[in-house]
C-alpha positions as CSV (number, residue, x, y, z in Angstrom):
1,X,0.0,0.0,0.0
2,X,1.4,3.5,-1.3
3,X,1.0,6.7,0.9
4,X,-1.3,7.9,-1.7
5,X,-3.4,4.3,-1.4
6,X,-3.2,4.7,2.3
7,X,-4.7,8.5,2.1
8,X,-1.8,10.0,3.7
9,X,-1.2,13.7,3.8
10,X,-1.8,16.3,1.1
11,X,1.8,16.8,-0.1
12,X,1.7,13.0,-1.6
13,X,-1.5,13.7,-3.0
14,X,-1.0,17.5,-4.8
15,X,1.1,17.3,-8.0
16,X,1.5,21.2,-7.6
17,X,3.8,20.3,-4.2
18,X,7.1,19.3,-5.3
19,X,8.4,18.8,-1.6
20,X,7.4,16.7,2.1
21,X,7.9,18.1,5.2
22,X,9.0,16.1,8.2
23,X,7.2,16.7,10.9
24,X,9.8,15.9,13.9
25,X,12.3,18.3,12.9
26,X,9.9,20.2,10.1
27,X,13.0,19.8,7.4
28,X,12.1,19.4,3.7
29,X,12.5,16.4,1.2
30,X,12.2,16.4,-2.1
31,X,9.8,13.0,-2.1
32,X,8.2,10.0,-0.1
33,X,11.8,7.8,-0.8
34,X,13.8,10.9,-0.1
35,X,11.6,10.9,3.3
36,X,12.7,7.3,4.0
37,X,15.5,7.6,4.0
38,X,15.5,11.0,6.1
39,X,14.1,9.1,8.8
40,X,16.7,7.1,9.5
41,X,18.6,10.0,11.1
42,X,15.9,9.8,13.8
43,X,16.4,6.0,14.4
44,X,12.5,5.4,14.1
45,X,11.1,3.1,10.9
46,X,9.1,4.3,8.3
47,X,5.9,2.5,9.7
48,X,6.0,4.3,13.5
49,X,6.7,7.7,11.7
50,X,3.1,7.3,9.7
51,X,2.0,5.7,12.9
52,X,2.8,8.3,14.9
53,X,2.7,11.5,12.9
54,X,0.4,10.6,10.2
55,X,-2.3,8.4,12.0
56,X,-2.1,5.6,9.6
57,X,-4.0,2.9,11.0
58,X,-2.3,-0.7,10.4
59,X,-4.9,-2.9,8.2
60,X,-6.4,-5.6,9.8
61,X,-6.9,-9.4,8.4
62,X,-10.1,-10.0,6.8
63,X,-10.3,-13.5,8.9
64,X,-9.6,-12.7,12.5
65,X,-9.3,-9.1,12.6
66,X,-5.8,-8.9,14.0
67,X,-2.9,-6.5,12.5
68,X,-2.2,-7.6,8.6
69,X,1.3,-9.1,8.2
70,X,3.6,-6.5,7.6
71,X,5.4,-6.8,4.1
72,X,7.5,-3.8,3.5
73,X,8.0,0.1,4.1
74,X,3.7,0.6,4.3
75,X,2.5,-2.5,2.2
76,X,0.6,-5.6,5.0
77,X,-1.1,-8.2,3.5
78,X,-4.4,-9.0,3.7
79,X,-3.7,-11.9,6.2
80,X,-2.0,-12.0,9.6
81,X,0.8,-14.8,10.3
82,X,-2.1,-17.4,11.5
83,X,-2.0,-20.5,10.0
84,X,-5.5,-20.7,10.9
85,X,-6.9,-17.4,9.1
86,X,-4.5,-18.8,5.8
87,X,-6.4,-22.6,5.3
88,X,-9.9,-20.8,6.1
89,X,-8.9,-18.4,3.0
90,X,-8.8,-21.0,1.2
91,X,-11.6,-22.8,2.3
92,X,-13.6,-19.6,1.8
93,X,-12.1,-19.3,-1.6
94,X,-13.2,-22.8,-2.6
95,X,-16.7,-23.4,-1.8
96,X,-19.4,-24.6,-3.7
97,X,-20.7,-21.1,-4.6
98,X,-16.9,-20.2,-5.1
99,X,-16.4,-22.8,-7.6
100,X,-19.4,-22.4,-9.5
101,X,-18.6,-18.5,-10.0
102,X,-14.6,-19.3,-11.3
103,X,-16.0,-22.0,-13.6
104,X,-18.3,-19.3,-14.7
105,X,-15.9,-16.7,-15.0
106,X,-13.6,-19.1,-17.1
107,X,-15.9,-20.5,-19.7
108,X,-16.7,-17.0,-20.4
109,X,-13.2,-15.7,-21.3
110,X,-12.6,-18.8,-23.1
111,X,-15.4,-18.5,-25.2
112,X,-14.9,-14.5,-25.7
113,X,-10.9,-15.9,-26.6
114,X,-12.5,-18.8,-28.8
115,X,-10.1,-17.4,-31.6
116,X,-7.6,-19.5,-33.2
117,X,-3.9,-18.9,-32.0
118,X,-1.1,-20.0,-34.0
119,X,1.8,-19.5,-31.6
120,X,0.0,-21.8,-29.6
121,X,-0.9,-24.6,-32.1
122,X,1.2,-27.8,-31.9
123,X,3.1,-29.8,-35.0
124,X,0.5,-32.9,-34.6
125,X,-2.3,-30.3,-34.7
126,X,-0.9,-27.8,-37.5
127,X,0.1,-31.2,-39.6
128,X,-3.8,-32.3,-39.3
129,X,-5.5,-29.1,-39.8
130,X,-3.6,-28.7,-42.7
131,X,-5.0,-31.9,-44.6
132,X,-8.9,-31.5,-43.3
133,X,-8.6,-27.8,-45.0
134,X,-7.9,-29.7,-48.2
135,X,-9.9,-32.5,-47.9
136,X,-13.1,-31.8,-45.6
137,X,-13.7,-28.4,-47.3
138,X,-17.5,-29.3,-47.1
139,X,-17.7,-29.5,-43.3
140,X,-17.9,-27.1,-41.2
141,X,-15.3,-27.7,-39.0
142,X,-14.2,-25.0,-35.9
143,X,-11.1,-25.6,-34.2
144,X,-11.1,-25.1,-30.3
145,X,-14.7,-25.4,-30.3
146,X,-16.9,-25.3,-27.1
147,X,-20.1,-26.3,-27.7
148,X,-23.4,-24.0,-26.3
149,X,-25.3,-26.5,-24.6
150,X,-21.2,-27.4,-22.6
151,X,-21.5,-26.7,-18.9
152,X,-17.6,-27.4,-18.6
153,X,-15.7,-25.2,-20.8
154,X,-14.2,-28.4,-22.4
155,X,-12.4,-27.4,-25.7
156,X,-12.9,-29.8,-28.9
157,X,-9.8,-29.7,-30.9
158,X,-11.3,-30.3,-34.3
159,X,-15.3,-30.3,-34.0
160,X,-17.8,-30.9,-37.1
161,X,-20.6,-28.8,-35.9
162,X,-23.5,-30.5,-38.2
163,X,-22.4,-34.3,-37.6
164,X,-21.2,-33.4,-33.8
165,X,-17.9,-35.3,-34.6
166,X,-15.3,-34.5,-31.8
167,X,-11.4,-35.0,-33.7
168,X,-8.9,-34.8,-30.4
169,X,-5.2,-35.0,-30.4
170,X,-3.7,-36.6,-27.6
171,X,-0.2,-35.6,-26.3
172,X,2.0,-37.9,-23.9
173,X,0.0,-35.8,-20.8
174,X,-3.3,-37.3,-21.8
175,X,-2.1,-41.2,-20.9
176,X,-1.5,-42.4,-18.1
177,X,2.7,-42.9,-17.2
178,X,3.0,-40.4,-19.7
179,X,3.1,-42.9,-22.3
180,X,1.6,-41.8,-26.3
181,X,-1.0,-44.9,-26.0
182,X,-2.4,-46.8,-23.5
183,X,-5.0,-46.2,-21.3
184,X,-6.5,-42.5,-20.5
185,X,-6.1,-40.6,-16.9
186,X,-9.2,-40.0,-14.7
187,X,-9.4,-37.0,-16.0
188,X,-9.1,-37.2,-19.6
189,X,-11.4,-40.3,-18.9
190,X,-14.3,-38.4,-17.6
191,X,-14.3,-35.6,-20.2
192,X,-14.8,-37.9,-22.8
193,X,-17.1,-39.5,-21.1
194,X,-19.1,-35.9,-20.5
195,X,-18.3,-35.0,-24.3
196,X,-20.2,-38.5,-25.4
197,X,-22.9,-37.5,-23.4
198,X,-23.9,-34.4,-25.2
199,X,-24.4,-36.3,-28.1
200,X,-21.0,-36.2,-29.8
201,X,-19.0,-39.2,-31.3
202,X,-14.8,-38.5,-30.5
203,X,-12.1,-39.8,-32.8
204,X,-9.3,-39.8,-30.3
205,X,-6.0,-40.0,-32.6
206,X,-2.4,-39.7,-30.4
207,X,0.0,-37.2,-31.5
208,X,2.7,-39.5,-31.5
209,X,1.2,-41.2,-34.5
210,X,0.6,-38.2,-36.7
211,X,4.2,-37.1,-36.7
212,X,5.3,-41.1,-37.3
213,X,2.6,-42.6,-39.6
214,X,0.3,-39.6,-41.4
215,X,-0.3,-41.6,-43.8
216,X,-2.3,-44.7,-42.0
217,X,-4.1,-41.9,-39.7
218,X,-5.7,-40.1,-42.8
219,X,-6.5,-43.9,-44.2
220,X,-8.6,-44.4,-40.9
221,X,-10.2,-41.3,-41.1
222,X,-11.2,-41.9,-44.4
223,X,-12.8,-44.8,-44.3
224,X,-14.7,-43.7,-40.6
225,X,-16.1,-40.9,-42.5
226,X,-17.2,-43.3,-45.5
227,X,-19.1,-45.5,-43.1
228,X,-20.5,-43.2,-41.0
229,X,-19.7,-45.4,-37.9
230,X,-22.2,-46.0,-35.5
231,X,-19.9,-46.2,-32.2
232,X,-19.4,-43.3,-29.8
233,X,-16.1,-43.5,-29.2
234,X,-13.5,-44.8,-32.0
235,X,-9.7,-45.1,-31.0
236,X,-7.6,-45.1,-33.9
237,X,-4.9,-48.0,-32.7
238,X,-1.9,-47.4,-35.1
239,X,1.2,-48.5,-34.5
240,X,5.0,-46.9,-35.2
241,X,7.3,-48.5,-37.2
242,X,9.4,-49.5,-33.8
243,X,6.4,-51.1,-32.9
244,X,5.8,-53.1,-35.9
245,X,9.8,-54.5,-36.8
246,X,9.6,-55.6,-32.9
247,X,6.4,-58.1,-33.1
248,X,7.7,-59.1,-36.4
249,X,10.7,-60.1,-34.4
250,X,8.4,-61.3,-31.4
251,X,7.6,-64.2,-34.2
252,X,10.9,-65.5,-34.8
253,X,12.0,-65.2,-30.8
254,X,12.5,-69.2,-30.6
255,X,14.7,-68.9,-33.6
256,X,17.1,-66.4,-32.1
257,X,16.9,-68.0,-28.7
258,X,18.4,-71.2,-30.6
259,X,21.0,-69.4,-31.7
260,X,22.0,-67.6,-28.8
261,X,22.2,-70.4,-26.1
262,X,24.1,-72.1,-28.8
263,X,26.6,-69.6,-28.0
264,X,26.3,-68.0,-31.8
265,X,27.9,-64.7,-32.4
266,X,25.5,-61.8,-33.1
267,X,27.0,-61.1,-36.8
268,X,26.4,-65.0,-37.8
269,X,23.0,-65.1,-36.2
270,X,22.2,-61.5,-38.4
271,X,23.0,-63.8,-41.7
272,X,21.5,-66.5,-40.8
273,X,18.3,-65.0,-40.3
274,X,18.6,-62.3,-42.3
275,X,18.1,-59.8,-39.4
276,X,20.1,-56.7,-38.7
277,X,22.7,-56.8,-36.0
278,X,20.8,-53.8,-34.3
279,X,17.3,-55.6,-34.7
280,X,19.1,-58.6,-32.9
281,X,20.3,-57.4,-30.1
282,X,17.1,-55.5,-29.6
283,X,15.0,-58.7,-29.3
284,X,17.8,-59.5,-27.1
285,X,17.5,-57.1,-24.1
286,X,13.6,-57.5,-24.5
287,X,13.4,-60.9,-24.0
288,X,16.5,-62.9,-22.6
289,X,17.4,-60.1,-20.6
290,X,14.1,-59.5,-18.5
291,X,13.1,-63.3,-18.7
292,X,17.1,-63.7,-16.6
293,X,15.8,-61.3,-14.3
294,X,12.7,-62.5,-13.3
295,X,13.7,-65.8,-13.1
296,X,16.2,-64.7,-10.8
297,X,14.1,-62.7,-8.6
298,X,11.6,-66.1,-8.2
299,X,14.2,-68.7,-8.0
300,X,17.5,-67.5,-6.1
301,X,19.1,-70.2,-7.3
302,X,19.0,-69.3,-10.6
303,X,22.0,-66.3,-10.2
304,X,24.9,-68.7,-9.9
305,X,23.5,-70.4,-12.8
306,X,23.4,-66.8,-14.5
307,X,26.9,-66.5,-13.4
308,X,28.4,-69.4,-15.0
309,X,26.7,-68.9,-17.9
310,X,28.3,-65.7,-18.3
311,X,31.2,-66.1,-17.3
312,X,31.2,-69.1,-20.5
313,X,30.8,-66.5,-22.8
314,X,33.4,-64.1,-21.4
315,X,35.9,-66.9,-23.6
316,X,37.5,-65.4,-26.6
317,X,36.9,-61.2,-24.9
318,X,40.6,-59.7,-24.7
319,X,40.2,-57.5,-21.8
320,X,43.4,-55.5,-22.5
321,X,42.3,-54.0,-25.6
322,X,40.2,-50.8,-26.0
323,X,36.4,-52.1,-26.8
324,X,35.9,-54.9,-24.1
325,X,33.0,-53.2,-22.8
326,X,31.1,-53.3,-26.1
327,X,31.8,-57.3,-26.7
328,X,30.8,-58.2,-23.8
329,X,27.4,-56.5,-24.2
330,X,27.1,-58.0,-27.7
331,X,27.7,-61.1,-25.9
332,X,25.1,-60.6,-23.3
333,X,22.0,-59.1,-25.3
334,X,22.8,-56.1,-22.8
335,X,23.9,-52.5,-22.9
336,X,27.8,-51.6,-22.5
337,X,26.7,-49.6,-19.2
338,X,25.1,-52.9,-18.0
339,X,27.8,-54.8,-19.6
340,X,30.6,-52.9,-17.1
341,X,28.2,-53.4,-14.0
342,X,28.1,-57.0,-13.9
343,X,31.6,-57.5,-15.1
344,X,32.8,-54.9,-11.6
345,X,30.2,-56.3,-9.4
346,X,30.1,-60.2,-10.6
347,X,34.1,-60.8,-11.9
348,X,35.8,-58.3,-9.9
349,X,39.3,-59.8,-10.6
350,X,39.0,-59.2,-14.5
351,X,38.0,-56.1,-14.5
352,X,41.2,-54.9,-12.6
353,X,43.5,-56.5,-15.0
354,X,40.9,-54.9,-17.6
355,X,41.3,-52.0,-20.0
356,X,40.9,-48.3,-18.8
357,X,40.9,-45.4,-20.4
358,X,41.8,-43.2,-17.2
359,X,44.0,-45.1,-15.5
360,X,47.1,-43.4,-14.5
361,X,50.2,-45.5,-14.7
């Protein structure tokens, strides 16, 4: 709270005055800051001097009625130092009738700022509107859209008003764990379900895809326009390439298995099977790593077993050469970071006659 806020004396409020007068020793300043720092020569704050001299009255907190906390030169704030008085604020703030007023108040600005904003239009979005400009040019379709008859100010990212078809894209934040497919949150879960409600059918398409596979999304949305799907709620399940060349390697999992408890380098299984080296060692981790690990965590029997095996395959691995690190994790289906673990926590004794690239000799 200024001095002129606080109603304080006529030389604060008068643009005509270019000085203040202090009143304990009547000299002359040229402002309010130039007066706060006179007082220090009379070793009394800022706050006692209006106190004193100017009879400003300390506000009060609009809970208990106690002096406001004090903040700085003349500003309180509209609360005292109570706990109590702070989570009563709150509670005050978020009542029924409180509620119903913000939620108000919001779907009214977002409906008066209903306006499309490019700086805050995503790729996945941009990418989409883009091709329902130039092939839906006989729908009238409204981006951002909040229907009338919407007691929630939820926002339709693609809407066709006359068939009440609801197009959204779904980010990472709309799944739960984050993940770009999978099941919805609570939230996201009940919104749709509010959105169906009104009467609209949703086409729920995750960003993900539209950047990695346009081409199968438009496909789908083709053909759900051509038959004029009866279903409230369609899910357009498309997979990324990743996706696919990993069940397509699912298949063929006995085949590599084979291979690799037969001991069978990497580069020998990629030729038999016609398989990349990366592809290979993907399947790998996937499934021989986690399928060790839970069979270890069931049966704790089963480490020394892992131990031996391991240490089987170590055969052949100079350790003094530059690159250890990366044949033994071609060796184990693993990582080179996971590779370096096990060797320094399982076969200690090798790797300190192994290869380092910082030690000092």
């Amino acid at each position: 709270m200024s001095p002129v806020q606080a109603g304080l004396s006529a030389p604060f409020l008068s643009s005509k005055v270019l000085y203040v007068i202090c009143k304990i020793c009547n000299n002359q300043v040229k402002n309010f800051r130039g007066l706060c720092v006179h007082i220090k020569c009379h070793d009394i704050s800022v706050l006692d001097y209006y106190v004193r001299y100017e009879d400003f009255t300390i506000p009060k907190c609009v809970i208990c009625g106690d002096n406001a906390k004090f903040v700085k030169t003349l500003s309180f704030s509209k609360l005292c130092c109570k706990k109590t008085c702070h989570s009563q604020l709150q509670k005050n703030a978020w009542t029924e009738n409180g509620r119903t007023q913000m939620s108000i108040k919001m779907s009214k600005r977002m409906r008066e700022n209903n306006s499309w904003k490019k700086n805050k239009e995503t790729y996945p979005e941009k990418k989409l509107r883009h091709w329902l400009e130039q092939c839906f040019s006989e729908y009238q379709i409204v981006q951002e859209y909040i229907p009338e008859d919407f007691d929630r100010s939820f926002r339709i990212d693609f809407a066709f008003i006359k068939e009440r078809i609801a197009i959204e894209v779904n980010g990472g934040h709309h799944y739960k764990d984050n993940s770009n497919d999978g099941e919805f949150t609570d939230y996201h879960m009940k919104r749709e379900q509010y959105i169906i409600s009104k009467g609209w059918q949703v086409i729920n398409i995750p960003a993900q895809n539209i950047v990695n596979c346009f081409d199968d999304v438009t496909c789908q949305l083709q053909k759900i326009f051509n038959l004029k799907s009866t279903t409230s709620v369609i899910n357009l399940q498309i997979k990324t390439q990743k996706q696919i060349r990993l069940e397509n390697l699912l298949v063929r999992e006995k085949e590599i298995r084979e291979l690799f408890e037969k001991n069978i380098s990497i580069q020998k299984m990629s030729e038999q099977l016609d398989i990349s080296e990366k592809d290979i060692q993907l399947i790998i981790y996937k499934l021989k790593l986690k399928r060790d690990v839970k069979l270890v965590s069931k049966d704790p029997n089963r480490l020394p077993q892992l131990i031996n095996e391991r240490r089987k395959l170590l055969k052949g691995i100079d350790f003094s050469k530059l690159g250890w690190v990366a044949e033994v994790g071609k060796k184990f289906g693993v990582s080179s970071t996971q590779a370096r673990r096990f060797i320094t926590s399982r076969f200690p004794e090798i790797e300190k006659k192994a290869y380092k690239r910082n030690r000092i000799q």
